[in-house]
N, C-alpha and C positions, 0 to 999 in steps of 0.2 A: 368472976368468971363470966365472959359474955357466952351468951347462945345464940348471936349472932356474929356470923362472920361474910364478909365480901372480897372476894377473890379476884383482883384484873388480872386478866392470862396476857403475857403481854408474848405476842406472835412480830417480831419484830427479822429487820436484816442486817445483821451485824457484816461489818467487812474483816476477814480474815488477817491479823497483826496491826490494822490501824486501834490501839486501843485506847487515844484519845477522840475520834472518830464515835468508837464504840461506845464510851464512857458519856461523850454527851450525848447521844442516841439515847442511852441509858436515863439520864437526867433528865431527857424532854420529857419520855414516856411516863416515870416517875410521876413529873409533876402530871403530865394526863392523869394517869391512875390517882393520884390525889382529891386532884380536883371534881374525879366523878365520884370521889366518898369509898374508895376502896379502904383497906385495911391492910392489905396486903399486895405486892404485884411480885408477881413468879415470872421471871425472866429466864431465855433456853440456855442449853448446857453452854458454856465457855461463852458467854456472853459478852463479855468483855474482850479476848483476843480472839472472838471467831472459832467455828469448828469446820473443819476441823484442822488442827495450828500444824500437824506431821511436827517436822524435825524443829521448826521453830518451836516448840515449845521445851527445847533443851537447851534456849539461848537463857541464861543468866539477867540478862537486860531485858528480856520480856518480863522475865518473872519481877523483875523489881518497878517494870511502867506499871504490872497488873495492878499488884502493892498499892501503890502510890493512886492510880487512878478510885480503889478501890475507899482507901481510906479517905479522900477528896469528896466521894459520891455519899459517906456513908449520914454527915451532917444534912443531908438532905431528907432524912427519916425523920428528923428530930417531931416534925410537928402533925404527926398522926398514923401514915403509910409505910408501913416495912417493908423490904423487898428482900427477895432471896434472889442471888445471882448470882453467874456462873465466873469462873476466872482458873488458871496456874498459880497454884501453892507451890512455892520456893521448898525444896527438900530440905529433910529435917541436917540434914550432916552434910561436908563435905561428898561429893563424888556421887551424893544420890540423884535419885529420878524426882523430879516433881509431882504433882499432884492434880488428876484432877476434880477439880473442889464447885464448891457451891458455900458463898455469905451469905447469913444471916444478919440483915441491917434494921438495927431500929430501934428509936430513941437516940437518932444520933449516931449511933456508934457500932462498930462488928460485934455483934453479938454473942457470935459462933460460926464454926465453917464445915462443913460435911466433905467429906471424902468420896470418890466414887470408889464403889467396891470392888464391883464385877466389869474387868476390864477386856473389850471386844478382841478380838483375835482373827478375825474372819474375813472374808468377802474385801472390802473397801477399808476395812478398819484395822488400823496397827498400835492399838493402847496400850498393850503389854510395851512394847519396845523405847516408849517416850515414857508412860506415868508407873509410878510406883501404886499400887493399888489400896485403900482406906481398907483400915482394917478391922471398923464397925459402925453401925448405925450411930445416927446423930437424930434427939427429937429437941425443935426448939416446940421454945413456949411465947406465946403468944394472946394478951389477954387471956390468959388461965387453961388455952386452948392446945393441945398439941398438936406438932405440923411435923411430920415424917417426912422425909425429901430424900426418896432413893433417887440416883443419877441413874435415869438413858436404862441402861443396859441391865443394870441393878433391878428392874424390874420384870427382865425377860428366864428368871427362874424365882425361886418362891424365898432363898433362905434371907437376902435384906431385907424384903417387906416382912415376914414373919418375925423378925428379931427387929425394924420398928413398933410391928404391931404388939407384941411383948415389952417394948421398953415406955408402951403406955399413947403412942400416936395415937390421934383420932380420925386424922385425914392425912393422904397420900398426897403432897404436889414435888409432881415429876416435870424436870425440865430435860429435854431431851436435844440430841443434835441428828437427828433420823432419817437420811437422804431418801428420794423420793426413788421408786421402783417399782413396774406396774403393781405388786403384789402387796406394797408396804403398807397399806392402809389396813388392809385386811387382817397383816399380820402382828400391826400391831393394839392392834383390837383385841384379836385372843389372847394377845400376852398381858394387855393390861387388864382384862376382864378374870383370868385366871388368877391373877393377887387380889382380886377384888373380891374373887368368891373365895379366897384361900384367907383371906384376913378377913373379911367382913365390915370394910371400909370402902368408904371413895376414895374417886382417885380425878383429880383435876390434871392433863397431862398437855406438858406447852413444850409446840417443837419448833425449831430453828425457820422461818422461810427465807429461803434467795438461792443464787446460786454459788459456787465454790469453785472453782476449775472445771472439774467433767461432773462433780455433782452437783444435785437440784435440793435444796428442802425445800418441802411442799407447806409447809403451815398443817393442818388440818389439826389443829388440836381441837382437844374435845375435854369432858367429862362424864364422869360413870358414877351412879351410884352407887349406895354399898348391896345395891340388887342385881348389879351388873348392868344395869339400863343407861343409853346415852341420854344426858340431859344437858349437854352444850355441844355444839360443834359448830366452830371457825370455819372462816373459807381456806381455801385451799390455793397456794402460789398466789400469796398477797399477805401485804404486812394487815394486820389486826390488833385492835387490843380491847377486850373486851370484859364486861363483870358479869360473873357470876353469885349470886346472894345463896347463903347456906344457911338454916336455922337445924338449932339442935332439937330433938324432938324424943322421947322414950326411947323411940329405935338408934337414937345416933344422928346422925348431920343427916340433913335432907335439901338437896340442891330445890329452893325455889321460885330462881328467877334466871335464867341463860338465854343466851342466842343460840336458833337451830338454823345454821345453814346448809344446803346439799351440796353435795360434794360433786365435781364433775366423775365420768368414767369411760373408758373406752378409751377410742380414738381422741376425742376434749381431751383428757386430761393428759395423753402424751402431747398432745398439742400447747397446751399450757406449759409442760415442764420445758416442752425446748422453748418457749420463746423466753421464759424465766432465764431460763439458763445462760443463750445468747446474751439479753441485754444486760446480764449484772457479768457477763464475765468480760463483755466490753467496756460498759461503765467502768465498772471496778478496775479494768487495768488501764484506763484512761484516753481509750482508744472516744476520737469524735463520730466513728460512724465506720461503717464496712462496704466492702465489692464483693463483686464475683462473676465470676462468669457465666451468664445465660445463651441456655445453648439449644434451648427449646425442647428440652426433657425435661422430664418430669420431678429427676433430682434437683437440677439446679431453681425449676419452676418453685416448687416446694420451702427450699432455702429463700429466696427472695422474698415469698410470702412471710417466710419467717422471720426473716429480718426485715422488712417493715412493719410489723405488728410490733417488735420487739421495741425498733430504733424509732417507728416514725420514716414514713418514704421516703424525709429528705435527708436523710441520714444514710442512704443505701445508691450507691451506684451499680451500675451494671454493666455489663460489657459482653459483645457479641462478637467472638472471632472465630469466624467463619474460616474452612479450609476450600477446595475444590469439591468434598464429598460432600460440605454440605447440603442440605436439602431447601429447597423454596419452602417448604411447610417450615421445618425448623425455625427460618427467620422470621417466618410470620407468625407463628407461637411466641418464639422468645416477643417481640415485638406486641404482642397483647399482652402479654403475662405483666411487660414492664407498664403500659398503656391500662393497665385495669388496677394495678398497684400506683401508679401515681409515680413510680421512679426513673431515674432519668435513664435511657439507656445508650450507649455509643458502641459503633462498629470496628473493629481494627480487622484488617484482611493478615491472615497470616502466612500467607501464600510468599511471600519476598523472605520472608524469617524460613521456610522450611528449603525454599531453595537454595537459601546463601548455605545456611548446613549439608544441604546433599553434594551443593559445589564442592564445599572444604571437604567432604569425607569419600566421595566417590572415589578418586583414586584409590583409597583406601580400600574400599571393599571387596576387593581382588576379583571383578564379577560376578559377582554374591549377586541371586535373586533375592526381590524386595521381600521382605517377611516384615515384623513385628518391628523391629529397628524405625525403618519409615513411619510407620503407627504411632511410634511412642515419641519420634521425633516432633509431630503434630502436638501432641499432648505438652512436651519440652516447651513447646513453641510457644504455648498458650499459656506457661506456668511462668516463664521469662516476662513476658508481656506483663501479667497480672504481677508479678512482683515487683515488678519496677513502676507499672502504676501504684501498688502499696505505700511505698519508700515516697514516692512525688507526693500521694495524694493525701498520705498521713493517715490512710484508712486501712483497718485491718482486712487479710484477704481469709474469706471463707471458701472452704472447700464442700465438695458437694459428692462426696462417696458414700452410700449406703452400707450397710453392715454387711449383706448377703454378698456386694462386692469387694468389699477390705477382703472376707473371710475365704474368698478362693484367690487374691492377687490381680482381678482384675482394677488395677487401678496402676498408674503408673507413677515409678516415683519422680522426684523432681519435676513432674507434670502437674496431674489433676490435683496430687497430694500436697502439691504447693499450697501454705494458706497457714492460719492462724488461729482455726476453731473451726469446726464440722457438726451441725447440731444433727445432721444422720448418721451420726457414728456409728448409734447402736439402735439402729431402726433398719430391720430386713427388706426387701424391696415390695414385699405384699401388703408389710405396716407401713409404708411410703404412699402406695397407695390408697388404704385406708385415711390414714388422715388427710390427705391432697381431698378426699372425697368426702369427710367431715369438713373442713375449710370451706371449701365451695358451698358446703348448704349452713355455714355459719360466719358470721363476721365478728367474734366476741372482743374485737378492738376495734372497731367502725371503722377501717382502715380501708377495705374493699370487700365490696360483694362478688363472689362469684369470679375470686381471681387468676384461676388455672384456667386455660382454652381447653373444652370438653377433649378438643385432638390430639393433645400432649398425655390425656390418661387412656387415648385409646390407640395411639398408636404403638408397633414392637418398639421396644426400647432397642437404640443403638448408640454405638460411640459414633458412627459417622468416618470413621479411621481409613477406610477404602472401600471401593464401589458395594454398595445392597449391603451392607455389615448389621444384624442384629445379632443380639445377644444371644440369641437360642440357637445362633449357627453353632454354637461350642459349648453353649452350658445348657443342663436341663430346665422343662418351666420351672419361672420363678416362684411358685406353691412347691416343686415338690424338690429343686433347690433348697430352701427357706427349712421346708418341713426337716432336710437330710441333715442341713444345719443346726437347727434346733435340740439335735438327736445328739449330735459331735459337742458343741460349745453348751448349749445351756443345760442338757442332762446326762452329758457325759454317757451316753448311752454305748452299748456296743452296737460292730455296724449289723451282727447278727438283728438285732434287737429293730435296728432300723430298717435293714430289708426288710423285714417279715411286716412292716408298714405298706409294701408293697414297692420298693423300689427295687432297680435291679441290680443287683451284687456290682457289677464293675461300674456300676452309675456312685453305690456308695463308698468304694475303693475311689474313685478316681477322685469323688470330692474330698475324701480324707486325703489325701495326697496334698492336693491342691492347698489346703487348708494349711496342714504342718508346714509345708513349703513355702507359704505367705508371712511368715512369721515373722520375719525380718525387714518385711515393708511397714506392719504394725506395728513396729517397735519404731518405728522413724513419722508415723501419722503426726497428727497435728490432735489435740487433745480435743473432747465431744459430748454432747449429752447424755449422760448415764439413763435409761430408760427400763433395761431389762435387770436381771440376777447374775448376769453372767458379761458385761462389758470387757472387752476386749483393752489389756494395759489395766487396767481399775481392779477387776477380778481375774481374770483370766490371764494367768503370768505363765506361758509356758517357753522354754528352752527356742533358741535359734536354731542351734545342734538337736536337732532329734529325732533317732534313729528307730523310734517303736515307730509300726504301725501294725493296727488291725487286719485281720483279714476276716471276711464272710465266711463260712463253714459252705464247704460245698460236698 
């Protein structure tokens, strides 16, 4: 029995169904973890086909590459280095659900495989409906040592680590697949800190980093002792792999030797999730580089920056299509924003596209004053343009709609919504600002300093759509919008609940209106950066049809 053990966390970015991709990923790390003298390397949940797989992991032929990939990896233990890692267990019978598991490799060969117990249901997560749930602890042995390995979720109530800690585990390693949300670090700190003082063990806890479609894992794993104390923590939105040394001692295992890193907060670390999220969700779908359109606001300013932090400048084109309302400030914003980022930017005048349309449609309009129509035609105009440069140019097109605007309809479809990924999906327009104004006082990819024009954050926000247009001609400020919102979507609040915030009754009637009634544009968006609790398509699944609304008490 040794009383020492060395743990590599391996904080790695698996791609979602490539699981020979995955599998050498796997093997490289492996041999790192080897070669720095580890004992063991704990690899995140579904490591091998990516988390999270959704409906792919009821394909047949995944479950048999996992197999196959699995038992190909496992002769790579033979000469010191175990790893536990994560994969889709084939069901036990016809017609059943598979599994999702965690191998125990070493000496060669699978040694064992854990079940995951406690299957999510909630928020972003649908485990019930794809895996068939494990139906008890598993503890390997490991030079004379036990290793308990609740999965993810298994450890957000007490009964799987309790029935490890009974079936004689000495230490906790949890691989987890735990998407990034302002709140997530926090939360999952209490939840492993509370098995930690409910068993009286450590817990080494390694979670997935990259991005996934609209979500971000963040990396941040870490370790606890059996006092509840951090005594490792990874960085955050970056691959890692790193050891940790544990000695056994009277009291049990004692972490004495880790890396302590800080972790970003605020404005940084939503900053960090969307660039993460941007470049692996282009990478990953094979896309060379993105556009967009710069229009000398502060949305689109904000996206730019973000995709060249993410891609590299010369991966990012830009495009400025100007109508008649544009403004001289505008072109000359957009025009620094692209000049301080390095990217290239080009004009298209949209003015010939919106007239050929009014040509063809005017007869039609039976003398109908100009309203909203004209408006959204501009927007059409720009969305045509920028997709047909997509197609030529082989680059995906980014859209640049804020949360607080999805969330009341301003945004136009087949227009501004045209695109292929929006890393402000779910960023309000007051956290827009916030991090435009973190950026500026930070360059943590050396890419530009100081790249928004102070004028783009301090001018009213407009569409530009017809003469003097800003925002506040029709909606409330954007703080007390944001706040009215926050009330509706993220706490589900009544609107009672939210007046008495201090807004006034038909200001939060009108944005509930507004809101239900946009539902059917956000069912048609382009997919975005998960940032909050409450993502719009992700979490928030409500009805096209529907017919409740609140009212204020008066």
């Amino acid at each position: 029995m040794s009383d020492r053990l060395v743990i590599a966390s391996v904080q790695a970015n698996p791609t979602v169904g490539a699981v020979a991709r995955n599998a050498a990923l796997a093997r490289e790390k492996l041999a790192e973890a080897r070669a720095a003298g580890a004992d063991i390397a704990l690899f995140s949940e579904l490591f091998l086909v990516g988390y999270p797989p959704e409906d792919l992991a009821l394909k047949p032929a995944l479950w048999r590459a996992c197999k196959r990939a699995l038992e190909d990896l496992a002769p790579d233990t033979a000469d010191g280095c175990a790893a536990l890692i994560g994969l889709i267990w084939p069901p036990e019978k016809e017609g059943g659900r598979p599994r999702n598991a965690l191998a125990y490799l070493a000496e060669g060969v699978i040694k064992g495989v854990a079940f995951k117990c406690d299957l999510p249901n909630y928020g972003v997560f649908d485990e019930k409906r794809v895996f068939e749930p494990g139906l008890g602890p598993e503890v390997f042995d490991l030079k004379g040592i036990k290793l308990g390995a609740p999965i993810c979720e298994d450890i957000w109530a007490d009964k799987v680590c309790a029935d490890l800690k009974a079936h004689g585990a000495e230490i906790l390693l949890v691989p987890n697949g735990s998407p990034y949300r302002r709140t997530a670090d926090d939360e999952r700190m209490r939840a492993a800190r509370a098995r930690v003082a409910e068993t009286g063990l450590p817990m080494v806890y390694v979670n997935q980093v990259g991005g996934q479609d609209e979500l971000v894992f963040d990396g941040g794993s870490f370790a606890l002792s059996a006092a509840g104390e951090i005594c490792m923590r990874l960085p955050m939105f970056e691959e890692a792999l790193a050891l940790s040394v544990w000695e056994r001692g009277e009291g049990g295992w004692a972490c004495v030797e880790a890396p302590m890193v800080d972790w970003p907060t605020g404005p940084g670390e939503i900053y960090r999730a969307m660039v993460l999220g941007l470049r692996d969700y282009v990478r990953k779908s094979g896309f060379p580089g993105v556009l967009l359109g710069l229009s000398g606001g502060v949305d689109s300013a904000i996206t730019a920056v973000v995709a060249a932090d993410a891609l590299g400048p010369d991966a990012v084109r830009c495009f400025m299509l100007p109508s008649k309302y544009t403004s001289t400030e505008s072109l000359e914003d957009a025009a620094g924003c692209a000049q301080a980022l390095g990217v290239r930017l080009d004009q298209i005048d949209i003015e010939p596209a919106v007239a050929a349309f009014d040509g063809m449609l005017r007869p039609l309009y039976e003398g109908r004053a100009p309203d909203i129509t004209e408006e959204n035609l501009q927007a059409r105009s720009r969305g045509v343009a920028l997709m047909a440069l997509s197609n030529k140019l082989g680059l995906m097109l980014l859209t640049t709609g804020n949360k607080s605007e999805m969330a009341v309809g301003y945004a136009t479809l087949y227009g501004d919504m045209c695109g292929g990924y929006n890393v402000l999906k779910d960023l309000y327009k007051t956290d827009v600002y916030a991090v435009c104004e973190w950026r500026n006082a930070n360059d943590p990819f050396g890419v530009a300093a100081d790249p928004i024009p102070i004028r783009i954050l301090t001018k009213p926000p407009s569409a530009e759509l017809r003469p003097d247009q800003k925002d506040q001609d029709s909606l409330p400020p954007y703080e007390d919008l944001d706040d009215i919102l926050f009330g509706l979507v993220e706490q589900e609040a009544t609107l009672d609940e939210i007046a008495a915030r201090g807004h006034a009754p038909e200001t939060v009637e009108r944005i509930q209106r507004l809101l239900y009634g946009s539902e059917y544009k956000r069912r048609q968006a382009p997919p975005g950066v998960k940032i909050g609790g409450k993502a719009f398509g992700r979490d928030r699944r409500y009805p096209l049809v529907n017919g409740f609304r609140d009212m204020v008490s008066r």
